[in-house]
C-alpha positions in Angstrom: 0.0 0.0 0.0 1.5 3.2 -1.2 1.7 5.8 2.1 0.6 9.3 0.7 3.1 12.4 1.5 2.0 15.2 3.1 1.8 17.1 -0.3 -0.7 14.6 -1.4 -2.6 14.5 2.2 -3.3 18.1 1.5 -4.3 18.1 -1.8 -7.0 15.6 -0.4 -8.1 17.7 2.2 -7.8 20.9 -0.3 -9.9 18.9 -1.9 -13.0 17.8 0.3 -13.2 21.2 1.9 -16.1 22.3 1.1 -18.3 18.7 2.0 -16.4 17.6 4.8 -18.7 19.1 7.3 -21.4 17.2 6.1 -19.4 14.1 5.3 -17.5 13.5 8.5 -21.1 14.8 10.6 -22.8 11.7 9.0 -20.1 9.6 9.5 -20.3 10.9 13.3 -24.2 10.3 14.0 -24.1 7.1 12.5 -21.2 5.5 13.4 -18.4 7.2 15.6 -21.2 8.5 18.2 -20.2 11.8 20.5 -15.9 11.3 21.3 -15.5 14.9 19.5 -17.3 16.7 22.5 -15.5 14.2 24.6 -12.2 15.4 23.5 -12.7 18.8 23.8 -14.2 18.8 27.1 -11.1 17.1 28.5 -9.2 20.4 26.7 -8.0 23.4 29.2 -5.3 26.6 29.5 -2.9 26.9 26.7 -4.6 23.7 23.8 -3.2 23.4 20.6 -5.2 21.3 18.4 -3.6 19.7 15.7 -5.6 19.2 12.0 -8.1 21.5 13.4 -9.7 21.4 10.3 -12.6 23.3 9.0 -12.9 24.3 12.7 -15.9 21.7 13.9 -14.5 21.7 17.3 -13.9 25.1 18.5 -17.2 26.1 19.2 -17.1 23.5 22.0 -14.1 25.1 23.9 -14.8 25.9 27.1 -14.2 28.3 30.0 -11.6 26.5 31.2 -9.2 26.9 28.1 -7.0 30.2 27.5 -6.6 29.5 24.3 -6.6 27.5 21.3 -4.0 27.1 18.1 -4.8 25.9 15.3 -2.8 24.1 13.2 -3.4 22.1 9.4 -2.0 21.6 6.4 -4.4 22.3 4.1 -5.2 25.8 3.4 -8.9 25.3 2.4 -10.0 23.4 5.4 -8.2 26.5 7.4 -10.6 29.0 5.3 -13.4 26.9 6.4 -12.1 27.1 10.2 -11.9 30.8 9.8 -15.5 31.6 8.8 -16.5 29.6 12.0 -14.2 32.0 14.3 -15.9 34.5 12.5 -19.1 33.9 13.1 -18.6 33.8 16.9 -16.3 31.0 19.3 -16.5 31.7 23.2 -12.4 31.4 23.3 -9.2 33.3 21.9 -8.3 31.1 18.4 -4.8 31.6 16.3 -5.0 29.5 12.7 -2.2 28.6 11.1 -1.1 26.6 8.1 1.4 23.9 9.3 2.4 20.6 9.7 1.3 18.3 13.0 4.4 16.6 12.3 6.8 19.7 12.7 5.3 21.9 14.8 6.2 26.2 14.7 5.7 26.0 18.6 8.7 26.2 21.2 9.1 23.2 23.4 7.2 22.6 26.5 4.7 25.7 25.5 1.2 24.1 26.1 -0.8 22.4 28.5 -3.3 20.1 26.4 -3.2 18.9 22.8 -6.1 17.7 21.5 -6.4 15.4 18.1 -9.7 14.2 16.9 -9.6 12.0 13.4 -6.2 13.5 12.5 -4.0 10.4 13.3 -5.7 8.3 10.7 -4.3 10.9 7.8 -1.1 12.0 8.9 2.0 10.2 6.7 4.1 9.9 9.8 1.8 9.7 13.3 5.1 8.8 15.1 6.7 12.1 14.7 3.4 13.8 15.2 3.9 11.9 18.7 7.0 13.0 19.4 5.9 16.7 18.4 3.1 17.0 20.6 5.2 15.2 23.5 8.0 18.2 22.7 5.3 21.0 22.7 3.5 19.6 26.2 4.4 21.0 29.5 5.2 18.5 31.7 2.7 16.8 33.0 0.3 17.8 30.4 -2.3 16.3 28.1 -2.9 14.6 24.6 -6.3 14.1 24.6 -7.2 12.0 21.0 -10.6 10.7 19.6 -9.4 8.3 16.6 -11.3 5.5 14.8 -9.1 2.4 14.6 -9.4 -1.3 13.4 -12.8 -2.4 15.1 -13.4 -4.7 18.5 -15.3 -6.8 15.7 -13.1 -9.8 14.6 -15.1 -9.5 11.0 -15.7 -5.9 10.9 -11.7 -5.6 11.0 -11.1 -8.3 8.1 -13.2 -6.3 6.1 -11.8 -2.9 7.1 -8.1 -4.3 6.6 -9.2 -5.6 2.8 -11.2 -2.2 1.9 -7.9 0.2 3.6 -5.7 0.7 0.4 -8.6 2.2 -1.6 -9.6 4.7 1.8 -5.7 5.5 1.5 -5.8 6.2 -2.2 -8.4 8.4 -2.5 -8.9 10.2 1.1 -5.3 9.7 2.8 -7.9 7.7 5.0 -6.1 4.6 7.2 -9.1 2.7 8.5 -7.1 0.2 11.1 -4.2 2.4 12.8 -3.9 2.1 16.4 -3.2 5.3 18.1 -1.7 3.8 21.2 1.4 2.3 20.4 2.4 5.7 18.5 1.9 7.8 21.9 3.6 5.4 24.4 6.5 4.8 21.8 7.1 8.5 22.4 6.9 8.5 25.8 3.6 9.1 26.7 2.1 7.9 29.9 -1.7 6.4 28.6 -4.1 7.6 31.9 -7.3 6.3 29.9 -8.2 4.3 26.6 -12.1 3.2 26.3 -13.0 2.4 22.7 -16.5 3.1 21.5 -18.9 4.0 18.1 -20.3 1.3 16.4 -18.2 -2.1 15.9 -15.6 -0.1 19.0 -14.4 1.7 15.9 -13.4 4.9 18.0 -10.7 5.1 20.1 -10.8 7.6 23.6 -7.1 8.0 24.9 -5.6 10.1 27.5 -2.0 10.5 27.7 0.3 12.2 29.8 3.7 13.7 29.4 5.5 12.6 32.8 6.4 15.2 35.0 10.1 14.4 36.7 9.1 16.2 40.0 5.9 14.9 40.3 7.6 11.5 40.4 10.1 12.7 42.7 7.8 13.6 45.4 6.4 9.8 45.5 3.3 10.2 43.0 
């Protein structure tokens, strides 16, 4: 299976701008249920969310994050994002064009990043890993909502033979487990519950360890 680059993951996304809302919002009643809004709400101070998208989640933002950046790699899903900040968010938003797997953020600079449905298209989620792990204070959060290979034994066969053509044509990987990528980089995993229909969905809390926090016996 041919692994598109993150030229060709834009291009996709360039692409699908202007339906995605609709798409994905099917895709979400029907199948991956409510883990958006249960990403979001586990958001709070300094959040940088990475392929934010056309912007579905920041009108969920809360009072208990300072602010959010923005970051994706393709430019139309960003203009999408910006006519939703225009229209009204409750929080402080900065958009920019960028890559989730090199950050324009100095280290240790945030206290949650949040992912939702972005690990599935990114060419290298490893390196988006070790990014967000870079960009985290100490002790603070990645919060990501993913689909993944379902709890199903048959659902999964068939999702494994239908992959290449999701890849092909939406940069889509239907069986990726999150996990492994975050504890690889050093992530502490607090939570994993899996969910939607078939367990499709993935719910994972991990934590940047925090060397004086361990020191003091915790």
């Amino acid at each position: 299976m041919r692994e598109p680059d993150t030229a060709q993951v834009a291009k996709s996304f360039d692409a699908m701008a202007t339906h995605y809302d609709r798409q994905i919002g099917r895709f979400e009643r029907f199948v991956l249920g409510d883990a958006r809004r249960w990403a979001v709400d586990k958001a709070s101070g300094r959040v940088v969310e990475i392929a934010v998208g056309t912007g579905l989640n920041l009108p969920l933002y809360g009072k208990d994050v300072d602010y959010v950046i923005g970051v994706d790699i393709s430019n139309a899903m960003l203009e999408r994002a910006r006519i939703k900040v225009a229209e009204g968010v409750n929080i402080s938003v900065d958009l920019r064009h960028g890559d989730a797997q090199e950050l324009d953020l100095p280290d240790e600079c945030v206290d949650t990043l949040v992912s939702t449905y972005s690990f599935c298209t990114i060419p290298d989620p490893g390196r988006a890993a070790a990014e967000a792990f870079r960009v985290l204070v100490p002790g603070g959060r990645f919060v990501l909502a993913e689909h993944g290979p379902s709890t199903n034994v048959v659902a999964r066969a068939v999702m494994k033979i239908v992959e290449p053509l999701f890849v092909r044509f939406g940069a889509d990987h239907l069986t990726r487990d999150p996990v492994g990528y975050l504890e690889d980089e050093g992530f502490l995993i607090d939570e994993v519950r899996r969910s939607g229909r078939g367990g499709v969905v993935f719910r994972v809390v991990a934590r940047k360890p925090d060397p004086e926090w361990t020191a003091l016996g915790h």
